[in-house]
N, CA, C and O atoms as a GROMACS GRO file, in nm:
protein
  364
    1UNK      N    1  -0.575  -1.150   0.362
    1UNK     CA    2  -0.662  -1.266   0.378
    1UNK      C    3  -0.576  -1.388   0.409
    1UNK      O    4  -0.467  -1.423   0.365
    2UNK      N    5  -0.674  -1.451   0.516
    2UNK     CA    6  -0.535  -1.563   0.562
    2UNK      C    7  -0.564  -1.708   0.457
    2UNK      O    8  -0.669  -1.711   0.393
    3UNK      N    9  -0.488  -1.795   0.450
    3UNK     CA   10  -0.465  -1.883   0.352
    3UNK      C   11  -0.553  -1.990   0.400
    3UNK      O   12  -0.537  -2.031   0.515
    4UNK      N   13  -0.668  -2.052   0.304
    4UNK     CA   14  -0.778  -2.152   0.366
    4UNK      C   15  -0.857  -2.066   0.383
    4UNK      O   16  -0.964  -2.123   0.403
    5UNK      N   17  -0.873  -1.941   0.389
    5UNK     CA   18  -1.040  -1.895   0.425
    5UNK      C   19  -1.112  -1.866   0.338
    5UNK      O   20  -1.061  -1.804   0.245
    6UNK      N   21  -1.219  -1.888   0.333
    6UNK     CA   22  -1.296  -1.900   0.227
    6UNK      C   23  -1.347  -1.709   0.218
    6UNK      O   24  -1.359  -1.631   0.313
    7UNK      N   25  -1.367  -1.682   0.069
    7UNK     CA   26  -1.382  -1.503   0.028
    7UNK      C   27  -1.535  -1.469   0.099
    7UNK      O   28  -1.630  -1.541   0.130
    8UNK      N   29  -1.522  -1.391   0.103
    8UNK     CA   30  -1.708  -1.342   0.094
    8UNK      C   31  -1.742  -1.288  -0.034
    8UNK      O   32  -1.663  -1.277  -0.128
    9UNK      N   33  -1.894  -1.245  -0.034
    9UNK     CA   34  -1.912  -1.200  -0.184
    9UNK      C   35  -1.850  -1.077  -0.206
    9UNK      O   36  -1.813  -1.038  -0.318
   10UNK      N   37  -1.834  -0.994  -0.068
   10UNK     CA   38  -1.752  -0.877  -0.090
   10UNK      C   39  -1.597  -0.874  -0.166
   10UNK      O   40  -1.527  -0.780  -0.204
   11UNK      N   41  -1.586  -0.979  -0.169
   11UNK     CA   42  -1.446  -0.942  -0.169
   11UNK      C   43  -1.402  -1.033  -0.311
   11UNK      O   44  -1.292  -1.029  -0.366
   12UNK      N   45  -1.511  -1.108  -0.350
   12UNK     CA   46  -1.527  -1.219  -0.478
   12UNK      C   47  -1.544  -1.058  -0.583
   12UNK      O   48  -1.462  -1.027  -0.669
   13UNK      N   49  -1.702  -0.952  -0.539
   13UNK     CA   50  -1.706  -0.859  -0.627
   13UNK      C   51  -1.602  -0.771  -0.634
   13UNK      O   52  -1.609  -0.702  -0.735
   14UNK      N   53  -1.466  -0.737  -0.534
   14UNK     CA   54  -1.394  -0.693  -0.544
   14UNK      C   55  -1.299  -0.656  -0.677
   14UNK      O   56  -1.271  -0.553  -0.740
   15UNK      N   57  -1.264  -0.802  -0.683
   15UNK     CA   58  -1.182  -0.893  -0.738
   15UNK      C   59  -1.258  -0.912  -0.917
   15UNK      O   60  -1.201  -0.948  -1.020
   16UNK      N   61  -1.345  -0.888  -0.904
   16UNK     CA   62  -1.428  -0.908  -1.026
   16UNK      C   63  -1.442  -0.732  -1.087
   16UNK      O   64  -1.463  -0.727  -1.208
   17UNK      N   65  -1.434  -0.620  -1.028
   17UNK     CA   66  -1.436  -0.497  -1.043
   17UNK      C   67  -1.307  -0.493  -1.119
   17UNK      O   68  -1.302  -0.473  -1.240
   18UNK      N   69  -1.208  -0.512  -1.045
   18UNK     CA   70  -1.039  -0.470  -1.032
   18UNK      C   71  -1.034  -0.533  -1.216
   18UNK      O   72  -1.004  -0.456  -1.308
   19UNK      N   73  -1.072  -0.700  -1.240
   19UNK     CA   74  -1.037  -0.743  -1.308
   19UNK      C   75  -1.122  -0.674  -1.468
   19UNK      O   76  -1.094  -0.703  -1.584
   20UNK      N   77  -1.200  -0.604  -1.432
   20UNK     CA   78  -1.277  -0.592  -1.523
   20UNK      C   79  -1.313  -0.416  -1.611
   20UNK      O   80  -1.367  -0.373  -1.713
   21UNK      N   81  -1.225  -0.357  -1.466
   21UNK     CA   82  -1.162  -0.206  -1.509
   21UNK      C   83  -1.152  -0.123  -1.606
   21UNK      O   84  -1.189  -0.008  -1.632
   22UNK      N   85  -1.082  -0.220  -1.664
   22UNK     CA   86  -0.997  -0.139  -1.819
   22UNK      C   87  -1.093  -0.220  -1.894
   22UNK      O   88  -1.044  -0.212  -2.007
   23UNK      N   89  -1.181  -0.282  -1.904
   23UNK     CA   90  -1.270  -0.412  -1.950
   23UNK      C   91  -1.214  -0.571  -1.974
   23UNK      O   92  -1.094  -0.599  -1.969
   24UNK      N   93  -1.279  -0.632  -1.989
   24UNK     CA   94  -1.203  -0.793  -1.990
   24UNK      C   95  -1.330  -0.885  -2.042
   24UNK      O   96  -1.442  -0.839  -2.064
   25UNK      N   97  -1.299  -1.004  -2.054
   25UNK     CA   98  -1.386  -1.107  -2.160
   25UNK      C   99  -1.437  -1.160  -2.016
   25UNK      O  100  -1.366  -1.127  -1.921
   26UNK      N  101  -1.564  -1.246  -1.986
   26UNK     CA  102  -1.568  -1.333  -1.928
   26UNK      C  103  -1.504  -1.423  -1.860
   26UNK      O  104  -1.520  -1.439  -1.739
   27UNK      N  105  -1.403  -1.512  -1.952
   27UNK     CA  106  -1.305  -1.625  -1.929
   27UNK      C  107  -1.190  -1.502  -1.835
   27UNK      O  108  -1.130  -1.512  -1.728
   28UNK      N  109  -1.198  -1.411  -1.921
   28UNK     CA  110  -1.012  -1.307  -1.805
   28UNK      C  111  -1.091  -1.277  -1.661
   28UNK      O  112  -1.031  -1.290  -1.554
   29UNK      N  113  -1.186  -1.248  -1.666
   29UNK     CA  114  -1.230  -1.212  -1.568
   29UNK      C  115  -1.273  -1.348  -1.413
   29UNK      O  116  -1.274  -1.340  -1.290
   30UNK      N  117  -1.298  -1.440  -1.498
   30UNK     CA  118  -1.331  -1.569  -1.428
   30UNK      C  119  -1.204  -1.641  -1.394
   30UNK      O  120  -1.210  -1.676  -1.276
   31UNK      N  121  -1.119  -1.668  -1.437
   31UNK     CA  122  -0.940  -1.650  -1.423
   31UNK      C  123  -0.929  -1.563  -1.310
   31UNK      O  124  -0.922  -1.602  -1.193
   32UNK      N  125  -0.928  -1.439  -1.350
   32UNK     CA  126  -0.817  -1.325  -1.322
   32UNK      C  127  -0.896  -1.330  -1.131
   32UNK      O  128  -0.834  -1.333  -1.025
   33UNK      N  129  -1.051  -1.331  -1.154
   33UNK     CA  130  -1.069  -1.373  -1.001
   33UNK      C  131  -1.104  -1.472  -0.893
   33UNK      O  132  -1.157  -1.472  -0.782
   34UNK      N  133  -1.052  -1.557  -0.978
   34UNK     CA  134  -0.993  -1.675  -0.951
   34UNK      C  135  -1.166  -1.765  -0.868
   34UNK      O  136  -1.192  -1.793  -0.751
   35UNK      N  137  -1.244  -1.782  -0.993
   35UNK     CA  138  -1.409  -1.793  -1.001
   35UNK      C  139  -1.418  -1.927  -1.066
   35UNK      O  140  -1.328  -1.975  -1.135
   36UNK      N  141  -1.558  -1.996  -1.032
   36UNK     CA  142  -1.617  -2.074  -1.112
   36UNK      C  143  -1.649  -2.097  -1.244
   36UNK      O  144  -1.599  -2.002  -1.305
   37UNK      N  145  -1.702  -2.168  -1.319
   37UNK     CA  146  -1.804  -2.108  -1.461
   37UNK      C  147  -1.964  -2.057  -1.350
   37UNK      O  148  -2.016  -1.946  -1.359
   38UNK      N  149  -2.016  -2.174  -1.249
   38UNK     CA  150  -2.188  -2.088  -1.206
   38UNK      C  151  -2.130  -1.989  -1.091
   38UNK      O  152  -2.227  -1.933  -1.039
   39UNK      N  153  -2.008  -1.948  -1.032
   39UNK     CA  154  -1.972  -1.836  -0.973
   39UNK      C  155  -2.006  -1.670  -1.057
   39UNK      O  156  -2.062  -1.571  -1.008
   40UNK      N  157  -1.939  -1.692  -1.220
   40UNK     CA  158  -1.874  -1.565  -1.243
   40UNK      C  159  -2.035  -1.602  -1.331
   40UNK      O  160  -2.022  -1.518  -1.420
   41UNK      N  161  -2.163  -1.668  -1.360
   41UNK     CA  162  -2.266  -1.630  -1.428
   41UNK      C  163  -2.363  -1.568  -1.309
   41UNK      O  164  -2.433  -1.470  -1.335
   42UNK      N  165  -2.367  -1.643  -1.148
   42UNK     CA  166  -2.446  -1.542  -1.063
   42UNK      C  167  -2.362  -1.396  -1.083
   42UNK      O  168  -2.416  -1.305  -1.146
   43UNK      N  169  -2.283  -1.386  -1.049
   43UNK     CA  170  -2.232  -1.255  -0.973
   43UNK      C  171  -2.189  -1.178  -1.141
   43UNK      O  172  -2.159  -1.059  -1.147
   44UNK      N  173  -2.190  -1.231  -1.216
   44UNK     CA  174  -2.216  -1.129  -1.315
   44UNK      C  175  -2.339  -1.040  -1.368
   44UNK      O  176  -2.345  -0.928  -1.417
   45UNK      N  177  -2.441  -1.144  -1.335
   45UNK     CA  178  -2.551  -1.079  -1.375
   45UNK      C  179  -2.591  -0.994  -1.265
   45UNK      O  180  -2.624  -0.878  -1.291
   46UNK      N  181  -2.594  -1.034  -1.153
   46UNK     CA  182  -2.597  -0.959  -1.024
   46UNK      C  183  -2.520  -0.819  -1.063
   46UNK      O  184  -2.567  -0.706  -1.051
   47UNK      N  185  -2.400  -0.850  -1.108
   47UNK     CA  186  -2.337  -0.653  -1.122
   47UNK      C  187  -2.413  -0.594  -1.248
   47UNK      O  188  -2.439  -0.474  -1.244
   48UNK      N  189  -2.446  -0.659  -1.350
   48UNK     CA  190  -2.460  -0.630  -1.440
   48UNK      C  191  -2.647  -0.541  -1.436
   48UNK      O  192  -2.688  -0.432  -1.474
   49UNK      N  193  -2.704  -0.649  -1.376
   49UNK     CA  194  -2.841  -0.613  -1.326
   49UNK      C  195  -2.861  -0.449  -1.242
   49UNK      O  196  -2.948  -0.365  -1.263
   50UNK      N  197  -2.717  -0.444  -1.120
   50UNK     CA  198  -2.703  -0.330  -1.049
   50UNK      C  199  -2.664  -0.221  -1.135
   50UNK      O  200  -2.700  -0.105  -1.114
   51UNK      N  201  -2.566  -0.268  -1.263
   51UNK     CA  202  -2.560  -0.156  -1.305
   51UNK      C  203  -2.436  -0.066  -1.294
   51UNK      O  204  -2.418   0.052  -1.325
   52UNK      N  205  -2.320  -0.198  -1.217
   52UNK     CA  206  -2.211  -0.194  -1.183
   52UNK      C  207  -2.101  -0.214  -1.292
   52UNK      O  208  -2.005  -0.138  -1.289
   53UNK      N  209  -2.106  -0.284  -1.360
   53UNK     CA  210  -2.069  -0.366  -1.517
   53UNK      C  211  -2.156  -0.349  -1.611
   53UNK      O  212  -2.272  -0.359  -1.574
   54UNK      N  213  -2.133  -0.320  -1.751
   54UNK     CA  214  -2.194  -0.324  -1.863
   54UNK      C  215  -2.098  -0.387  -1.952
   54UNK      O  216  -1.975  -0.390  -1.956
   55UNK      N  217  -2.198  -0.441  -2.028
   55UNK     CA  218  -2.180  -0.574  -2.130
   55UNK      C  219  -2.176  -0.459  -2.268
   55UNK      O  220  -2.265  -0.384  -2.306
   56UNK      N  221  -2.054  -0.477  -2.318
   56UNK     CA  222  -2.000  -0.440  -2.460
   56UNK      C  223  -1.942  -0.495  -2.543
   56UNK      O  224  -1.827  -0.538  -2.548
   57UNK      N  225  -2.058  -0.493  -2.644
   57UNK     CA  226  -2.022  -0.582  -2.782
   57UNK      C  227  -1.924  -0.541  -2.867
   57UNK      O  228  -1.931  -0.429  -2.917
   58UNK      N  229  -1.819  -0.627  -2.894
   58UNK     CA  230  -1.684  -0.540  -2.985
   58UNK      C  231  -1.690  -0.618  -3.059
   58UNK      O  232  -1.643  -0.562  -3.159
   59UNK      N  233  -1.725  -0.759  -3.100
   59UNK     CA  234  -1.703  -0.814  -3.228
   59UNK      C  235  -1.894  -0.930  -3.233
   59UNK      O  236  -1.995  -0.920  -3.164
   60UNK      N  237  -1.862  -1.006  -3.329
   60UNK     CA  238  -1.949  -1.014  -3.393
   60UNK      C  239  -1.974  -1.219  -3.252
   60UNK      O  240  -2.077  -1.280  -3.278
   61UNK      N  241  -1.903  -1.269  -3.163
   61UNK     CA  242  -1.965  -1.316  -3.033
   61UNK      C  243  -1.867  -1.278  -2.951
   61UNK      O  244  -1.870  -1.330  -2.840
   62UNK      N  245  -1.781  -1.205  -2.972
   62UNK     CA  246  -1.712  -1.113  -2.874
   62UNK      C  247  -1.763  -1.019  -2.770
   62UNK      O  248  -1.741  -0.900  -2.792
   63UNK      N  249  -1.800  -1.038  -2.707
   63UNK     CA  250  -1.863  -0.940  -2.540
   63UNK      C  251  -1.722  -0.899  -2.467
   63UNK      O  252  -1.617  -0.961  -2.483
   64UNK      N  253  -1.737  -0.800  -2.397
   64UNK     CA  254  -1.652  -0.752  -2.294
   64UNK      C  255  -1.757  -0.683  -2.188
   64UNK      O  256  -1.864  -0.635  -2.227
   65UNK      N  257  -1.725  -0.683  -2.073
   65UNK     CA  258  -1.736  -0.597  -2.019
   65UNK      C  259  -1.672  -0.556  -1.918
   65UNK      O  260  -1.592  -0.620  -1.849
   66UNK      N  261  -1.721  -0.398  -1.903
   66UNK     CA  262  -1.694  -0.328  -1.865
   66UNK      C  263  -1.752  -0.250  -1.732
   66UNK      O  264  -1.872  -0.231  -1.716
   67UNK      N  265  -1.619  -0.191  -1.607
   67UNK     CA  266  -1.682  -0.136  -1.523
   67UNK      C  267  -1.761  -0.060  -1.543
   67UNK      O  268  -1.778  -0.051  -1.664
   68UNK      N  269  -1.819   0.001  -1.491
   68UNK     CA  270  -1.921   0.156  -1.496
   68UNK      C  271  -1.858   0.213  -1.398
   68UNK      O  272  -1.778   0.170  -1.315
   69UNK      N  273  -1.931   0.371  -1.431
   69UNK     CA  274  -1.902   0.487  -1.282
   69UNK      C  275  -1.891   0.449  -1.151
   69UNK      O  276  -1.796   0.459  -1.073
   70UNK      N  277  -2.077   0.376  -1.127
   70UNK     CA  278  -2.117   0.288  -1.016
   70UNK      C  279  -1.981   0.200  -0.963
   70UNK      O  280  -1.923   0.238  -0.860
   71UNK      N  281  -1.957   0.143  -1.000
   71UNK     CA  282  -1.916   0.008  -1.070
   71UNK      C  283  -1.768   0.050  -0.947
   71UNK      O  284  -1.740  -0.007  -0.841
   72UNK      N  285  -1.707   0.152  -1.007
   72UNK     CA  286  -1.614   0.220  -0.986
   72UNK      C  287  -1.575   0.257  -0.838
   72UNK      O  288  -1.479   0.240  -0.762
   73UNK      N  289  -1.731   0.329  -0.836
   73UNK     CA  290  -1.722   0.378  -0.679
   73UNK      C  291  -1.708   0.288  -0.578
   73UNK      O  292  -1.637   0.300  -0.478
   74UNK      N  293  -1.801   0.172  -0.616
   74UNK     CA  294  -1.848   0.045  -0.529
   74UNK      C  295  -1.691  -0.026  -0.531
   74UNK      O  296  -1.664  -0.088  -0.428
   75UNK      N  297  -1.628  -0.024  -0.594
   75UNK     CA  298  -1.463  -0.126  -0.533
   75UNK      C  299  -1.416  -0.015  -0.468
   75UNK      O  300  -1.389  -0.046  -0.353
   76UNK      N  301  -1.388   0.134  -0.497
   76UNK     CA  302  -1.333   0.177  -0.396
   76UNK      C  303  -1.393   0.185  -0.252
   76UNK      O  304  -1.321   0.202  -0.153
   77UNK      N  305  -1.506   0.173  -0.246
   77UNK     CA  306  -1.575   0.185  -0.092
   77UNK      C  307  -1.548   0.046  -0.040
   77UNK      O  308  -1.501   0.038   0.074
   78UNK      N  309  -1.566  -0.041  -0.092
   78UNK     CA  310  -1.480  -0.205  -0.041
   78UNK      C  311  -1.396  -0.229  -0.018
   78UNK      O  312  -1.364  -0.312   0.067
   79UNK      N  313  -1.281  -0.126  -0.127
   79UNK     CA  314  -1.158  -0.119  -0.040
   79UNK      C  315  -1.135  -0.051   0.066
   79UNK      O  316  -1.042  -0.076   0.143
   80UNK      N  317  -1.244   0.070   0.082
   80UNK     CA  318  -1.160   0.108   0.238
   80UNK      C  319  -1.227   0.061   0.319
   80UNK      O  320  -1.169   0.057   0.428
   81UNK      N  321  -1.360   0.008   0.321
   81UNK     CA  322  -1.366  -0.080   0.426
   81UNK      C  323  -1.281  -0.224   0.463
   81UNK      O  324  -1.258  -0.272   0.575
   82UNK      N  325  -1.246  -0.275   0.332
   82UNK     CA  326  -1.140  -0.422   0.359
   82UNK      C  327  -1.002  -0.335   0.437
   82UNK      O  328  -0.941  -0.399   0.523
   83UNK      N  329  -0.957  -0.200   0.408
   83UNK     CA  330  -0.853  -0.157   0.473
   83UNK      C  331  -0.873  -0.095   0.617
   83UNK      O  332  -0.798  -0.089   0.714
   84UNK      N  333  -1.018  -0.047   0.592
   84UNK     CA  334  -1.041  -0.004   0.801
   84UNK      C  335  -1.012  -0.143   0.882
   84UNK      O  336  -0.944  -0.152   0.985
   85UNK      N  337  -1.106  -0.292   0.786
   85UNK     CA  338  -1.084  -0.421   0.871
   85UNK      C  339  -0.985  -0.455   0.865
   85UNK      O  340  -0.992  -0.576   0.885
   86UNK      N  341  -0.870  -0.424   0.846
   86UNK     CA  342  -0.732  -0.487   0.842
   86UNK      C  343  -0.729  -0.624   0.742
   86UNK      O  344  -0.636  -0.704   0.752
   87UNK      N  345  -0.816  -0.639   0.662
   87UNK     CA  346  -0.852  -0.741   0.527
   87UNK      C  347  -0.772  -0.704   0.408
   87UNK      O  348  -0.748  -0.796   0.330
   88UNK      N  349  -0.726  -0.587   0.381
   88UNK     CA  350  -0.683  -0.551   0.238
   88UNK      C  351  -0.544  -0.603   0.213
   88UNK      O  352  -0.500  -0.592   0.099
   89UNK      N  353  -0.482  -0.652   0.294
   89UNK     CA  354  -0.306  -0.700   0.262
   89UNK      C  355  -0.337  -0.847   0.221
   89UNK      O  356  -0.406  -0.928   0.283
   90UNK      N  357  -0.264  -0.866   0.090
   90UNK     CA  358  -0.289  -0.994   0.058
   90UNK      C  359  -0.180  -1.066   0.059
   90UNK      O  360  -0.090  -0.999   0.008
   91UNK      N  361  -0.139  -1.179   0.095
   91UNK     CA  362  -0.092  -1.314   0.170
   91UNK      C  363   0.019  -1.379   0.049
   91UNK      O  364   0.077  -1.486   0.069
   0.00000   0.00000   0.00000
């Protein structure tokens, strides 16, 4: 991705999959893909709604979540399409 261009959502949910893998909090995940606070509340509920991410309670206002199967499949099919478009090398 060249430097100044703005992401698409493809590649925002990418980035939000990758970060969220092994599972991660909200805040790591909004960091880690480098998101808003009203960025990472659309596009969370959006994965979460699909069914892509699930929300797991580990402490008592502690949430994580976590990829799913779905979840799983859907970044690898983004990645090989970001790698058929010559998009996947990062800068």
């Amino acid at each position: 991705m060249k430097v100044g261009q703005r992401r698409s959502s493809i590649e925002i949910i990418a980035e939000m999959l990758k970060v969220g893998e092994n599972g991660a909090g909200k805040t790591r995940i909004m960091y880690g893909a480098n998101m808003s606070y009203s960025q990472i509340q659309k596009y969370l509920g959006f994965l979460i709604g699909h069914e892509f991410i699930d929300k797991v309670k580990i402490g008592n206002p502690s949430v994580t979540y976590q990829v799913t199967d779905s979840g799983l499949k859907l970044l690898k099919s983004i990645n090989s399409v970001l790698e058929m478009l010559g998009m996947d090398e990062e800068e």
